[in-house]
C-alpha positions in Angstrom: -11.0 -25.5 -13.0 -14.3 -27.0 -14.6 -12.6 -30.5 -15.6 -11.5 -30.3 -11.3 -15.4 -29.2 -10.7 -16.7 -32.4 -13.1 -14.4 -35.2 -10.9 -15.6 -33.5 -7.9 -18.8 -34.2 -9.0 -18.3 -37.6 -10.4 -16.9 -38.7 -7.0 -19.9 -37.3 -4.6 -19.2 -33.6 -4.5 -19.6 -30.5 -5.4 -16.4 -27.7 -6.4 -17.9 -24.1 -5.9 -16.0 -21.0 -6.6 -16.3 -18.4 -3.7 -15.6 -14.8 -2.1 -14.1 -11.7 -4.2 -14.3 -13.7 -7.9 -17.9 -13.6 -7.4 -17.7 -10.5 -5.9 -15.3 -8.6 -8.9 -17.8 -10.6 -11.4 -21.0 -9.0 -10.4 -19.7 -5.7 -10.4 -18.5 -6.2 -14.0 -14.4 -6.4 -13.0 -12.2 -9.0 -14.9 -11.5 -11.7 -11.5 -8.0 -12.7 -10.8 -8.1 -14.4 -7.5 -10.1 -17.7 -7.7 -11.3 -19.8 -4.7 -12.6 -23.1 -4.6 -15.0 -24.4 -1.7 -14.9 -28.3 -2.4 -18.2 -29.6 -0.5 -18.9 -33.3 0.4 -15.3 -35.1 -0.1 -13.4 -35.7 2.7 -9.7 -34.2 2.7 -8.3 -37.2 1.3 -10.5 -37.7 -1.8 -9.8 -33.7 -2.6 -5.9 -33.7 -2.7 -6.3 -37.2 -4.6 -8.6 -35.6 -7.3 -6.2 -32.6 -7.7 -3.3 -35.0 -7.9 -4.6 -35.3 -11.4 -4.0 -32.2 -12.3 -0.2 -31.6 -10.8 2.0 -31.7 -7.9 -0.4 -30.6 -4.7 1.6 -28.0 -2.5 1.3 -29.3 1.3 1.1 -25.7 2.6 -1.8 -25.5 4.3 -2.7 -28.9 3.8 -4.0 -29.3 7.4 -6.1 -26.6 7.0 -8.1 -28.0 4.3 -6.1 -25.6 2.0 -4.7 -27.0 -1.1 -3.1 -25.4 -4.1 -1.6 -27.3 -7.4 1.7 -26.1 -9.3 1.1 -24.2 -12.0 -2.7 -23.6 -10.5 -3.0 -19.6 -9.5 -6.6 -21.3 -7.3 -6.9 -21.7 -4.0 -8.9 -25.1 -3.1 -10.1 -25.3 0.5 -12.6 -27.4 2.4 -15.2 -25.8 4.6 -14.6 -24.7 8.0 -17.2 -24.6 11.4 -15.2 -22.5 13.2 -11.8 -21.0 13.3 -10.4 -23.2 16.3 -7.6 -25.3 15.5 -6.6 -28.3 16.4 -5.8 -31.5 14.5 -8.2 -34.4 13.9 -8.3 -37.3 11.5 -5.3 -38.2 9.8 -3.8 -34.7 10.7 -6.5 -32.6 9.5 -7.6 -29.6 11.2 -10.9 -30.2 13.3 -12.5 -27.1 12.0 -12.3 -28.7 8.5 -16.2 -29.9 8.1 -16.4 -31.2 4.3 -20.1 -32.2 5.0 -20.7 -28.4 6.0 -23.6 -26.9 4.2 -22.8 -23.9 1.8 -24.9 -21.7 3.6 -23.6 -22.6 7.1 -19.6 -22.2 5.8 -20.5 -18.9 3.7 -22.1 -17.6 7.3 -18.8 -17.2 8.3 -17.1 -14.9 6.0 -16.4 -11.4 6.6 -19.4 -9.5 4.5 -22.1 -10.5 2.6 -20.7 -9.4 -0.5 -17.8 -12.0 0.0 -20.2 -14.7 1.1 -21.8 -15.8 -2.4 -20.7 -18.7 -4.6 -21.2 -19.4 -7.6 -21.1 -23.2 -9.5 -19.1 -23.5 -12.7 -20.7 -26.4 -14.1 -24.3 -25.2 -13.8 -24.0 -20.9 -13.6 -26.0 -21.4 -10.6 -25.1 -18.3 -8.0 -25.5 -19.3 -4.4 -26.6 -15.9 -2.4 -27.7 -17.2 1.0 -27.1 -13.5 2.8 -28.5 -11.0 0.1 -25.0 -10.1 -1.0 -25.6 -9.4 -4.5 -28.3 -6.4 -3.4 -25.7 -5.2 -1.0 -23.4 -4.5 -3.8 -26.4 -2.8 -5.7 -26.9 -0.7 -2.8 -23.0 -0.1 -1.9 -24.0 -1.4 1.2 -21.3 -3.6 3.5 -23.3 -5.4 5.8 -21.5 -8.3 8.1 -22.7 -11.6 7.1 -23.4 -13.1 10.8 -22.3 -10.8 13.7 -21.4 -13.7 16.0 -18.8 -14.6 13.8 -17.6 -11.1 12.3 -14.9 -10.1 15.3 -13.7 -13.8 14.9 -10.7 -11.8 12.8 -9.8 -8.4 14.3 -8.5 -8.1 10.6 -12.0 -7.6 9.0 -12.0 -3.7 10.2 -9.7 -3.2 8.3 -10.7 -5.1 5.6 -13.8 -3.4 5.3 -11.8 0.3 5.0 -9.8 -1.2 2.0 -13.1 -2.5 0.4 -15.3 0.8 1.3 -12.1 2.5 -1.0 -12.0 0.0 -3.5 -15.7 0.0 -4.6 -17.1 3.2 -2.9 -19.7 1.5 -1.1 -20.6 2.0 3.0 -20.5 0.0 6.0 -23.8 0.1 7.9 -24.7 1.2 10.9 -24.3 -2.6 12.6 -21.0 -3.1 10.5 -19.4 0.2 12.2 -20.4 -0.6 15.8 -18.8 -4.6 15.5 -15.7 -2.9 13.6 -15.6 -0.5 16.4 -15.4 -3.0 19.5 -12.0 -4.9 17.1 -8.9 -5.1 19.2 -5.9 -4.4 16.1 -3.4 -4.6 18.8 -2.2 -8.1 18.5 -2.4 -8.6 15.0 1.0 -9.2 13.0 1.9 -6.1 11.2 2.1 -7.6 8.1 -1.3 -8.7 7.9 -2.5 -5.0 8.6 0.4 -4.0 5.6 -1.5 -6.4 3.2 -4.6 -4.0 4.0 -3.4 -0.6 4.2 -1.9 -1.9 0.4 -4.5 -2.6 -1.2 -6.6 0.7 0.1 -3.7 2.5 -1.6 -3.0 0.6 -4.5 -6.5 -0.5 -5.7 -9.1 2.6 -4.9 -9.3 5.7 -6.6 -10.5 7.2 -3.6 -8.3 5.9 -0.8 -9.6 8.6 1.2 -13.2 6.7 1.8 -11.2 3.9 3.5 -9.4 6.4 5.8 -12.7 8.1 6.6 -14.1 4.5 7.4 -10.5 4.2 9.9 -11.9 7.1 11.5 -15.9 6.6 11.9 -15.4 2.8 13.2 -12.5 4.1 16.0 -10.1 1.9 14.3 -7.9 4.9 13.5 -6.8 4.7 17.2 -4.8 1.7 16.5 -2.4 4.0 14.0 -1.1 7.3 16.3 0.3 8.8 13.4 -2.6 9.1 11.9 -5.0 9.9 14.6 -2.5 13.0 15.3 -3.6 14.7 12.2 -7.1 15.0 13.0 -6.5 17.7 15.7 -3.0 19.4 13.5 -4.6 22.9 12.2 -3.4 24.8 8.9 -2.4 28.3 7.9 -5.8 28.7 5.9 -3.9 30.9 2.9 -2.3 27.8 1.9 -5.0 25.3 3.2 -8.4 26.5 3.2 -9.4 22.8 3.2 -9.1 22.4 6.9 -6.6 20.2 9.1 -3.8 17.9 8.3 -6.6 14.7 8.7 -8.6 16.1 5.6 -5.6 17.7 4.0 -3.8 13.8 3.5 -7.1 12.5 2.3 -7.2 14.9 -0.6 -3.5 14.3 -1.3 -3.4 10.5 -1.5 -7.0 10.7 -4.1 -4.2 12.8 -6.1 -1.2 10.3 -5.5 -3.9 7.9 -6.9 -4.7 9.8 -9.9 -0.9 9.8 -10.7 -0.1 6.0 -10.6 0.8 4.4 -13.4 1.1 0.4 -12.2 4.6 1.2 -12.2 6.6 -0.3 -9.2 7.4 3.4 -7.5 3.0 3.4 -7.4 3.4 1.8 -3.1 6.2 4.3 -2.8 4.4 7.0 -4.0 0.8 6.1 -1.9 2.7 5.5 1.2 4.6 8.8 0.7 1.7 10.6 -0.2 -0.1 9.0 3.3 2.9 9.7 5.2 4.4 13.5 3.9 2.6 15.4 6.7 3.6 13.1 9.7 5.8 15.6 11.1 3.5 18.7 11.3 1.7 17.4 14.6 4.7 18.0 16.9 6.0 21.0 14.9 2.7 23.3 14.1 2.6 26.3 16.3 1.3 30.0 16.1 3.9 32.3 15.4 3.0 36.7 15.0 -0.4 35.4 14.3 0.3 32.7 11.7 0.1 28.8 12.0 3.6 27.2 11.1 4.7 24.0 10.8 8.7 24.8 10.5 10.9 21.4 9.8 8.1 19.6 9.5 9.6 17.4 6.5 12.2 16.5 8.7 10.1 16.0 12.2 8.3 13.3 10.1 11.1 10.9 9.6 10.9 9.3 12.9 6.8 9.0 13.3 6.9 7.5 9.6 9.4 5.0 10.6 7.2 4.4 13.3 4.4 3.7 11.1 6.0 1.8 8.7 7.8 -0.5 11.3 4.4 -1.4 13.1 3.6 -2.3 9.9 6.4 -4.7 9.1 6.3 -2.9 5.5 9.8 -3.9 3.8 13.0 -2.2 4.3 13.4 -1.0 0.9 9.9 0.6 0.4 10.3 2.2 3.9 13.8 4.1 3.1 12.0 5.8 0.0 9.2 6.5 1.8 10.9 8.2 4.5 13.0 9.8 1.7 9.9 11.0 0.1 8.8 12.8 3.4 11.9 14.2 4.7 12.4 16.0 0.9 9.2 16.4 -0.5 8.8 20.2 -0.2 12.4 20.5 -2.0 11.0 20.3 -5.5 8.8 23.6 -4.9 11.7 25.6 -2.8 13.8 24.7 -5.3 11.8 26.6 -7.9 11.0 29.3 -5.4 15.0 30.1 -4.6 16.2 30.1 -8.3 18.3 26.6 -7.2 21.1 26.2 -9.1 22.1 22.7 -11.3 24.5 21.4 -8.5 20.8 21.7 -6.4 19.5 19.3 -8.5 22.1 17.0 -8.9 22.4 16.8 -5.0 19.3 16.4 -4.2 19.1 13.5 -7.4 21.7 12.0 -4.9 20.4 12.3 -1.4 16.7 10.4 -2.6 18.8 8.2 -4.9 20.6 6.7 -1.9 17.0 5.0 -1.1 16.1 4.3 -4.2 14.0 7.5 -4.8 14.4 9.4 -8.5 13.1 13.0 -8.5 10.4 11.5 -10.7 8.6 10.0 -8.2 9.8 13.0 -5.7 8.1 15.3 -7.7 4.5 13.0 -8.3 4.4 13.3 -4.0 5.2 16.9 -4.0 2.5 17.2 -7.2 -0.2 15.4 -5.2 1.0 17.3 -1.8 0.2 20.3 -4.0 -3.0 19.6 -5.8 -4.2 17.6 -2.5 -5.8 21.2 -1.4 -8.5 23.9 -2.3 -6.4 27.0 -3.0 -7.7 28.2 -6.2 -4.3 27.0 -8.3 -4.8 23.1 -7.0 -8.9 23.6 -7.5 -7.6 24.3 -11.4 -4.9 21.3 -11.3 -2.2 23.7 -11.4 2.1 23.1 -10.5 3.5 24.8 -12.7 6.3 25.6 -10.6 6.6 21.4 -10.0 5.8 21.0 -14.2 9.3 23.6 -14.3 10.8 21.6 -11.5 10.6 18.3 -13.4 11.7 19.8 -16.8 14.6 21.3 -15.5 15.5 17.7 -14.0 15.5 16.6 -17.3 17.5 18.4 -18.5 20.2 17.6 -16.5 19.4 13.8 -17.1 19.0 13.6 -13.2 15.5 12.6 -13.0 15.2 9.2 -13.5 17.9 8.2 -11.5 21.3 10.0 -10.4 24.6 10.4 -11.9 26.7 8.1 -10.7 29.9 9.4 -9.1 32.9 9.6 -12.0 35.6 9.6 -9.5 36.9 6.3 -7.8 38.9 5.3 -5.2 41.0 3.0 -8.1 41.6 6.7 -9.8 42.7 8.7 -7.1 45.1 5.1 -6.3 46.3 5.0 -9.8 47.8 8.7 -8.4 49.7 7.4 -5.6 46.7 8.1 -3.0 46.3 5.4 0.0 42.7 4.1 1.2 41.6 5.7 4.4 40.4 8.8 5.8 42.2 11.4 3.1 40.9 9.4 0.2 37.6 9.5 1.2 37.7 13.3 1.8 39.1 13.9 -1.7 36.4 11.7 -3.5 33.6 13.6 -1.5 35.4 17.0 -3.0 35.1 15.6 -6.3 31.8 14.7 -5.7 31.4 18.3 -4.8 32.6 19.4 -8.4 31.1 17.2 -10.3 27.6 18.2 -9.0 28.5 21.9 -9.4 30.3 21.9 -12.8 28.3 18.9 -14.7 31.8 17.8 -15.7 31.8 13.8 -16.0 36.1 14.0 -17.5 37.7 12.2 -14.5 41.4 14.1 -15.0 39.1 17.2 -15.2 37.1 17.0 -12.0 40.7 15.8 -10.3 42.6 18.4 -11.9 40.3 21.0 -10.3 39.9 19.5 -6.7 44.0 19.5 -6.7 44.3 23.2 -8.0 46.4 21.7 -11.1 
């Protein structure tokens, strides 16, 4: 970076890093995401200085966007508006290299994202008072012509209102407010809602923020939850809206920069989609029967407007359609074969009880009964041990009967075979047994 900043400078210009590494530096967090504004060189002489440093990737190379192999920076040229359309020699005709600093930094998203800083001199560039705003925990919009340039900044601002506990002001809520989220490509909005979850302790100050600035409207599922009332014995906290706040600040508290953490933040988000269309008052009591189940399809929902990847949407909706299982299984006395069959349902997508029982944990604690005020499962701490024991909490046991054994005995593929391996199944969850003449012997009556 600084022998890229001294060409620049050598040949006319001047290599600034800007956005969220000055950002992350003031607040004293370690940067990992660099950008680089390259002022006064025209396209040209930019990809020909970083030449010397390694092969320049062409993606995004109209947009003034440059990035070298083996480089994790982005290098861009500055931008008067976001209009596109190609100019000289292919360029984009936003791409302004002779744009002031102060004039391209006006239109970012917040102040706190619109400072620079040089790496040759230290100097910090602060043209919008972006360095008080974090002082304050103040988000402020750093020109409010430009702001709703990017529908994708309201949500942007609920992710960084989590991430660093700060507030949007009064002018930031009312622009975020009048933001149209319909058009936008899900997977830009899955980027946010993914960082909010991953990244703050308190993910529930960015859904707060969803709600105050209206944005919340653009996400059904969640706006149902606001109105969805609770039995107060087991939820003295209030409705489902402030019931899933509380619970993913306790899936938070249980990551472990594992990858089953988006798994367990989007089921913790998602775990009370169903009760909406299945709450009701029955002999005087508020009930939300088959709620785990009436979830599946709103979470899909969700997660699909979202484009969020097929694998991490078939745990999720695992996670919600069982997560009240590890708790009912304690509360009936389950059996091993419960265990093992439920290690096998969630297993199909990818779920272990592990993770099943960190939802149901934070589902649990996410409350203001007097047990979760004291941090106490001890019915889920029973739960988990008892999974361990039978070895069935990481990740299933695999099935010890095959089609090739039951062959070996004669058997033909089809329809029969496939109802004697589910038998065997069967008895192998129930006895433990993992012989393969055993568990055969039995299903057969030998």
């Amino acid at each position: 970076m600084l022998r890229f900043a001294e060409s620049a400078r050598e040949a006319g210009g001047r290599a600034l890093i800007v956005g969220g590494w000055v950002r992350d530096r003031l607040l004293g967090l370690d940067p990992k995401d660099v950008d680089v504004e390259v002022h006064g060189l025209d396209p040209e002489r930019v990809e020909e200085l970083l030449a010397r440093l390694g092969r320049v990737d062409a993606v995004g190379r109209a947009f003034g966007v440059f990035r070298v192999s083996g480089l994790d920076v982005d290098f861009s040229l500055p931008r008067r508006d976001s209009k596109v359309g190609r100019g000289h020699r292919g360029f984009d005709v936003a791409v302004d290299p002779h744009l002031g600093f102060e004039e391209a930094a006006r239109r970012r998203d917040l102040t706190v994202n619109a400072m620079g800083f040089d790496p040759l001199t230290g100097e910090r560039l602060d043209p919008f008072g972006g360095e008080a705003d974090l002082a304050r925990g103040v988000l402020r919009a750093t020109d409010e012509r430009h702001f709703g340039e990017d529908p994708l900044r309201g949500l942007r601002v609920a992710q960084l209102a989590a991430r660093f506990e700060m507030t949007p002001d009064d002018a930031l809520v009312t622009l975020c407010a009048g933001l149209d989220l319909g058009e936008l490509p899900g997977e830009r909005m899955f980027t946010e809602f993914r960082k909010l979850l991953l990244k703050a302790k308190r993910p529930s100050i960015g859904l707060e923020v969803l709600k105050t600035t209206t944005l919340r409207r653009f996400f059904p599922e969640l706006e149902a939850l606001e109105g969805c009332p609770q039995e107060e014995k087991w939820h003295p906290e209030g409705n489902v809206w402030i019931h899933t706040g509380m619970v993913v600040d306790e899936a938070a508290k249980l990551r472990d920069g594992g990858a089953d953490d988006e798994a367990l933040m989007f089921g913790a988000l998602c775990h009370d989609f169903g009760k909406p269309p299945t709450t009701e008052t029955i002999d005087g009591r508020i009930r939300s029967l088959g709620h785990e189940r009436a979830g599946e399809a709103p979470t899909l929902r969700f997660l699909e407007r979202l484009r969020a990847p097929g694998d991490l949407t078939r745990k999720v909706v695992a996670l919600v359609r069982e997560h009240l299982a590890p708790r009912q299984m304690i509360g009936g006395g389950a059996k091993a074969a419960a265990y093992r069959r439920l290690a096998r349902r969630v297993g199909e997508a990818g779920v272990s009880l592990e993770l099943l029982e960190r939802v149901a944990r934070a589902d649990a604690l996410g409350r203001t009964t007097e047990d979760a005020l004291a941090g106490r499962a001890e019915d889920l701490d029973r739960f988990l041990e008892r999974a361990r024991e039978l070895r069935v909490d990481a990740t299933p046991r695999p099935d010890v009967v095959l089609g090739r054994h039951l062959v070996e005995r004669g058997m033909e593929p089809g329809r029969k075979m496939g109802e004697w391996l589910r038998r065997c199944r069967e008895v192998q969850d129930e006895t433990g047994w993992e012989d393969v003449e055993r568990i055969i012997r039995r299903v057969m009556g030998e």
